[in-house]
Phi, psi and omega in degrees: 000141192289122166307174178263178181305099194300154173283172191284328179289322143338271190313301173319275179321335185260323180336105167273335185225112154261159192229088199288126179207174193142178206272168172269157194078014203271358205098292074116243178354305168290332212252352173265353174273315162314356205233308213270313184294318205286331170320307171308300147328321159268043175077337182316165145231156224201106161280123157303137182209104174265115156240049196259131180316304199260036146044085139271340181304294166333253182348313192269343173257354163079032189193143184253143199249146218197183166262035183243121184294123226240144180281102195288138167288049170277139193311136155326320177238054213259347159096181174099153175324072167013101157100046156265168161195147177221148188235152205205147152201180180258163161271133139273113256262320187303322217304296206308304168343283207299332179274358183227030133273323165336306186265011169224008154279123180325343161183183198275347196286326207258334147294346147278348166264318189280340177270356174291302203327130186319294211308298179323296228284324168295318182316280158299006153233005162222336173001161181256164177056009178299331202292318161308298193324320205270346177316280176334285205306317162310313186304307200270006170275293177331304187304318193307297153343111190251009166292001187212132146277016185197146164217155191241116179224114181267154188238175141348173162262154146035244216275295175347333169258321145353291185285298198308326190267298223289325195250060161308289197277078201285288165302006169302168195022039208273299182243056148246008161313133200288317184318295181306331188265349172254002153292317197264002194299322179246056173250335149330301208259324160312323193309324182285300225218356187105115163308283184011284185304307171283313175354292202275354154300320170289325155017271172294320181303307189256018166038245173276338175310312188306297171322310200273277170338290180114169205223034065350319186289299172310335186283309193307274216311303180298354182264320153322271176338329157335253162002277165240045161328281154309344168304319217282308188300341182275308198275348174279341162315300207284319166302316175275348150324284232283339184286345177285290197334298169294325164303324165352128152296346173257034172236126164228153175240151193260113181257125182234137194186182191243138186264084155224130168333297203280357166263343161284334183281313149349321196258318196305315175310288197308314181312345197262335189271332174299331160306318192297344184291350219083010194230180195213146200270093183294326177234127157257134192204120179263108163256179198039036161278150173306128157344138171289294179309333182283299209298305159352276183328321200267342193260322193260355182283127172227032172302162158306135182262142146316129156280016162266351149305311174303293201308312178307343171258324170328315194271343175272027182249329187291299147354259180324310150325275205320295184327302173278022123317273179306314167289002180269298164325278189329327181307302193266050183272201160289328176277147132321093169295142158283141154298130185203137223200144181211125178288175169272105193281159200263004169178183212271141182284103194223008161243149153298321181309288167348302185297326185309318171291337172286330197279331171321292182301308190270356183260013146235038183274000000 
């Protein structure tokens, strides 16, 4: 037999981390800034973390934001627990990068060579998947962080936050590969005895790849790796922090969606694929649903219908399916899920006021 559901306030309180996920256009962004104000309402304090592409957190919080976290100003009189806050920032895929070679090169001389370096400078703004990767890497500087007792993270859409769970070590056996280790091995072993000295073996060694490639591309590039040997053992490190970290019982995840077929079948996936991960979806929140009291109201009403009555009963009949669906999957995850219904507002979430009615509204569901 399943437990039941922890309350939400239960969950807010104990959370050091939710990890917000869903498809685009589902809210997903508005709804980690409501999950982040109501912590703060309950006395946490509460870092924000945006990697949502199209950077909608600024506009909706009225602050322009960077990757340096920054403190939202909330009214005197928004109420709530003594000593809440929330500090919010965007991610900056280089910003981050750039800061945890700082902190795993073996000295400022060797970190300073590597972000000047050509090789870096391409790396760290296309590498694939960095903008997760560094989320995480930000994420486990917060946990570290004892200024904050929460921390709050919206992700990508869809597959995208996927590659963000499924891969935290993105770089592991990055130079344990036999190829890489056998182009770069002796710019490896100059690095040791002198390039000179080497130069023309390595040459020959690399024979024609050296020919197609240019053997300057290749000097650069084995001269990085060089480089940043320790950096790669720091961030595979950092990496197996962050995957304890996330099984963590006090990391929960959020699934956020919409009650329409293609964001439920959407939501139904990522759950199947997040479960196969180990994680389990503790809270679902469906936004832009009918009023709870409307939808009552059309299902138990046996008046003639209109049609615009029919449709109205059609989509809260549609609701309920979709809902009880998804709360089904979820059910026979690792977790129990709470349920959380948010209606469909009539215009754009673009203030704190505005969010204050939503932290209302979800906070006694």
């Amino acid at each position: 037999m399943m437990d039941a559901p922890r309350s939400l306030a239960t969950i807010v309180k104990s959370s050091r981390v939710v990890v917000l996920l869903g498809a685009g256009g589902v809210g997903k962004t508005t709804s980690s800034i409501v999950m982040a104000l109501l912590g703060a309402r309950m006395g946490r304090k509460v870092a924000l973390l945006s990697i949502d592409p199209a950077k909608r957190l600024a506009a909706a919080l009225g602050i322009p934001l960077g990757n340096q976290l920054r403190r939202i100003v909330l009214p005197a009189d928004w109420g709530g627990e003594a000593g809440g806050s929330v500090d919010a920032a965007m991610l900056d895929q280089k910003a981050v990068f750039d800061s945890m070679v700082q902190r795993h090169a073996p000295s400022d001389a060797v970190a300073a060579k590597i972000l000047a370096h050509q090789v870096y400078r391409a790396v760290s703004s296309n590498l694939g998947g960095p903008l997760e990767y560094m989320a995480l890497a930000k994420l486990q500087e917060l946990v570290d962080d004892h200024r904050y007792d929460m921390i709050v993270l919206d992700t990508p859409p869809d597959t995208q936050a996927l590659d963000f769970l499924a891969r935290p070590n993105m770089l592991a056996g990055f130079t344990d590969n036999m190829v890489m280790t056998w182009l770069v091995k002796p710019f490896i072993l100059a690095s040791r005895f002198g390039l000179g000295k080497l130069l023309s073996a390595s040459e020959k060694l690399m024979g024609g790849i050296a020919k197609v490639t240019g053997v300057h591309a290749l000097q650069s590039f084995g001269e990085f790796l060089v480089l940043m040997q320790e950096v790669i053992a720091g961030l595979n490190k950092s990496g197996e922090r962050i995957v304890s970290m996330l099984h963590q019982e006090d990391t929960r995840f959020m699934l956020v969606t919409v009650p329409n077929a293609a964001a439920v079948r959407s939501a139904m996936s990522l759950l199947t694929q997040l479960e196969a991960l180990g994680y389990g979806a503790e809270l679902l929140l469906f936004n832009k649903c009918l009023p709870v009291d409307v939808a009552v109201e059309l299902e138990a009403s046996d008046e003639a219908s209109s049609p615009e009555l029919a449709r109205l009963r059609r989509r809260a009949a549609g609701e309920v399916g979709l809902i009880a669906k998804l709360t089904a999957a979820a059910t026979g995850g690792p977790v129990t899920p709470h349920l959380l219904r948010l209606a469909d507002e009539e215009q754009e979430i673009g203030s704190l006021e505005a969010l204050r009615i939503l932290v209302d509204k979800i906070a006694v569901q």
